[in-house]
C-alpha positions, 0 to 999 in steps of 0.5 A: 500500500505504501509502495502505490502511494509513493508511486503515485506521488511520483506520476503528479511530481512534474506537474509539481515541479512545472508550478513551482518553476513557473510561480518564480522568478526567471533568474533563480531557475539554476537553483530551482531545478537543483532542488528539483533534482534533490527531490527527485533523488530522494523520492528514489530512495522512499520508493527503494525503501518502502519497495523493500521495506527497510524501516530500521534504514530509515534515518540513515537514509534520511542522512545520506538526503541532507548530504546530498543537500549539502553537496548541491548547495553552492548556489550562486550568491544573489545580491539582496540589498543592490547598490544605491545609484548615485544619481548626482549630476556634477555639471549642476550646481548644489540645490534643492527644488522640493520636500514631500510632504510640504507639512506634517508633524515630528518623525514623519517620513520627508524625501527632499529633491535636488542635487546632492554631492556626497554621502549622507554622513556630511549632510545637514538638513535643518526645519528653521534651527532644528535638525532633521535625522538623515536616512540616506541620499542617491544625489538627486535625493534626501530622506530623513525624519521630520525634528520637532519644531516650533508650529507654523512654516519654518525655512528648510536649510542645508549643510553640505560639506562647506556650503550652506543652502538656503532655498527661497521660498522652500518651507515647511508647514509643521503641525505640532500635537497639543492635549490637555489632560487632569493628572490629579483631583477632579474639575471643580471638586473643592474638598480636600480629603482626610490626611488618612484618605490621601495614603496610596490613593489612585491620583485620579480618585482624589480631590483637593481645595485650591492647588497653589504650587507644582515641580517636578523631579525624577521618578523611574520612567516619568517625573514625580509632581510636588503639589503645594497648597499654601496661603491658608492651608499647609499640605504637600504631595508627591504624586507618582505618575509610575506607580498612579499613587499619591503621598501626603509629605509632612511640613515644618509650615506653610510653603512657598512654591520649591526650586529643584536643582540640575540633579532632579533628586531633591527640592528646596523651599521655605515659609511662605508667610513672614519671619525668618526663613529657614531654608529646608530641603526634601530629597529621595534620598531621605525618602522625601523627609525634610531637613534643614539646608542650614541656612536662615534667611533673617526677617530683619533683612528681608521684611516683605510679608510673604516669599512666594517663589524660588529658583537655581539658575545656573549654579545648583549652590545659588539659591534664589527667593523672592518676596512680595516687595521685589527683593531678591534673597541670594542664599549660597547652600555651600557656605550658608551665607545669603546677601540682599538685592533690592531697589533703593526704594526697598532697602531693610532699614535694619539690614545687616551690612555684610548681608547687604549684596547690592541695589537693583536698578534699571530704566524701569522698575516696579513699584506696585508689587501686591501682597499675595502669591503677586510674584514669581521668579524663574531663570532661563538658561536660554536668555541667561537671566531671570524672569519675573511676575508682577501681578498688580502691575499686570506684567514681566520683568527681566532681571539679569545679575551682571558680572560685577555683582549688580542688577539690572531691571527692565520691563520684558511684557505687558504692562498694558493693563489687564486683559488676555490681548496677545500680539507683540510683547511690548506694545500689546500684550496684556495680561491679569495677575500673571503668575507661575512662569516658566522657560524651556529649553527653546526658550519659550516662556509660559505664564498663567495668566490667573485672571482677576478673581475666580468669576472674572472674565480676564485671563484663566489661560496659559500663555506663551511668549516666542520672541516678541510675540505672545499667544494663548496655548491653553484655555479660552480666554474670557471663560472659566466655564464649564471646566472642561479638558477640550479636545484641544488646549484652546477648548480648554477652560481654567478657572484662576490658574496658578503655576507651572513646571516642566517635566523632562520630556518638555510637558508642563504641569499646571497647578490649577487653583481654582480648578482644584487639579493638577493638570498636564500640557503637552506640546509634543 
């Protein structure tokens, strides 16, 4: 029975090998009847065996088949990956002609068209100032991957050995992705939860009363969140976006919005309210307890009634606070000794000299500073000096620290009474009671523009200044309700927004006040 089987296999077998010849491609016939010929040779020996029903020889001649395998197997060696054709036409000058796409969003796929000399490992491609990832070039062609990059048109340039192109008229129309989402606590919920409640909570079953203050510093794979409500309350999170839990930290008093240093592994803060002000540190290390840095800044020294905010800049020894008066309070964290930078006009009358660093002048100052959160201070490593908000002036101020220890002062945006106007910086920009601000690394700076109470019309959204020019990024300008999350940031509604921080990825975390949440805004 075995024997008919296999001998019927055999009268179908040239029509099995005339299907396969023809399904393939013509320029792989020399291997195909090799391996024809293989099987054949083996059907030859099935038949033998079952003709004389040789079981026990089965496996050596299943052994004797792949030798003949090997024997036949010096197949001719087929390039798979062929050549790149270097189309570059020497007789034309070096240019670009198109881009394809002509808009899209980071990562996607481009093919810029034109004449190229070269490999594509001296190639530069840039969208405005940022660099695209090259995948290769044929000389008439450049592929690569679209970088992140500010909104809009920006300008495609080129670096081609020592050439640098710039193609007229030959932009690109990016689309940057924009979300808004609530981290922690719920929309418009005003109840803070029993101390008992908050222990390994989930961040998204919680509810908080106003929320004042954010940070970030390093978690395991995303940034950890410190919410600070202060003024009235005395309560500080971290919130862990790895594991989705929150943990109430405890407090020595009421806290002014932290400063995290380069190494992201701690946090510096101090008492909001008056007195003298101890300087106290939280780090992973002491598993987020807190201890004091040994550093008191004296009441004598620096009166004003409440310190809101604090910054490094660009020594992690050099901390920086801020009070409601406009004094600057230098606090070096290596040798505990602070100096006072202030105007004329607010100079302590009791200050101690060797405490005194030096005055604060410039072509424009403030002078009406409130008595609240009214003031923020940030450094940008961009523009290499501070920033800072004046609420009750409706406005920002540049600080920078010059070389010989002074400071000068000068008007950066707004001042144009309140409102939520965007336009030039300068000239139109308007905005009510600004309060937390950030820089990022491109040295855009973000604001909550808070809003003149919680049922005003003004403000309630998060503004963004690039260059001379100021936008909305989040929040509907003139309305604070119903809150809402949006389909997109511009549909969004904040209800008195009051800080921001930027996590490691470039997303920023906004302490929503009145909103009772902490909410997060990415722009990519």
């Amino acid at each position: 029975m075995r024997c008919k089987k296999a001998e019927g296999f055999v009268l179908v077998l040239p029509w099995i090998h005339t299907v396969i010849i023809l399904n393939m491609a013509i320029d792989r016939l020399e291997i195909l009847c090799d391996y024809v010929l293989m099987v054949d040779r083996y059907l030859f020996l099935l038949l033998t065996l079952n003709y004389f029903k040789m079981k026990k020889h089965f496996v050596l001649l299943n052994l004797f088949f792949l030798i003949l395998v090997a024997c036949n197997s010096s197949y001719e060696d087929i390039e798979k990956i062929p050549a790149v054709v270097n189309k570059y036409d020497s007789s034309k000058p070096t240019a670009a002609s198109a881009i394809d796409p002509t808009w899209g969003i980071i990562d996607q796929p481009f093919i810029l068209k034109g004449n190229f000399p070269g490999l594509v490992s001296g190639m530069k491609v840039y969208f405005g100032k940022k660099k695209a990832v090259l995948v290769g070039t044929n000389g008439e062609s450049i592929t690569g991957l679209v970088p992140k990059e500010p909104n809009g048109y920006n300008q495609i340039s080129l670096v081609i050995g020592k050439d640098s192109i710039v193609p007229a008229n030959l932009k690109f129309k990016y689309r940057q992705s924009r979300s808004v989402k609530t981290i922690a606590g719920k929309l418009g919920t005003d109840k803070w939860m029993d101390d008992a409640a908050y222990a390994g909570a989930a961040l998204d079953a919680v509810t908080f009363g106003e929320v004042h203050y954010v940070a970030t510093v390093a978690g395991q794979k995303n940034d950890n969140i410190l919410m600070i409500e202060s003024g009235w309350g005395n309560k500080l999170f971290l919130l862990s976006q790895d594991d989705n839990k929150i943990q109430k930290l405890s407090t020595p008093t009421n806290l002014c919005s932290p400063a995290v240093p380069s190494t992201r592994d701690r946090f510096f803060t101090t008492k909001f309210w008056d007195g003298d002000h101890t300087i106290y540190m939280y780090s992973k290390e002491s598993s987020w307890s807190f201890v004091s840095a040994g550093v008191v800044v004296a009441q004598t020294d620096f009166p004003a009634q409440k310190v809101p905010s604090m910054t490094f800049a660009e020594d992690d020894n050099l901390l920086y606070l801020l009070d409601t008066e406009g004094r600057i309070a230098e606090v070096n964290l290596t040798d505990k000794s602070y100096k006072i930078y202030t105007t004329a006009s607010k100079k302590p009358a009791n200050i101690k000299s060797s405490n005194f660093g030096g005055t604060i002048s410039g072509t424009s100052l403030p002078t009406n500073f409130g008595n609240w959160e009214d003031s923020y201070i940030c450094y940008s490593k961009y523009h290499k000096c501070f920033f800072v908000t004046y609420t009750t002036e409706n406005a920002i101020y540049k600080y920078v620290k010059n070389e010989d220890g002074s400071w000068t002062c000068s008007l950066y945006a707004g001042h144009n009474g309140p409102g939520s106007t965007v336009g030039d910086r300068l000239k139109d920009a308007q905005f009510t009671n600004p309060h937390g601000i950030v820089v990022n690394a491109d040295g855009d700076i973000f604001v909550c523009n808070k809003g003149g109470c919680a049922w005003c019309s003004n403000g309630h959204v998060i503004n963004r200044i690039s260059g001379d020019a100021v936008e909305i990024v989040a929040g509907n300008a003139g309305s604070n309700g119903p809150l809402t999350n949006g389909t997109n940031p511009l549909e969004s509604t904040f209800n008195e927004p009051r800080n921001l921080a930027i996590d490691f990825e470039g997303n920023y975390y906004i302490a929503g006040g009145s909103d009772r949440t902490v909410r997060k805004l990415s722009i990519e």
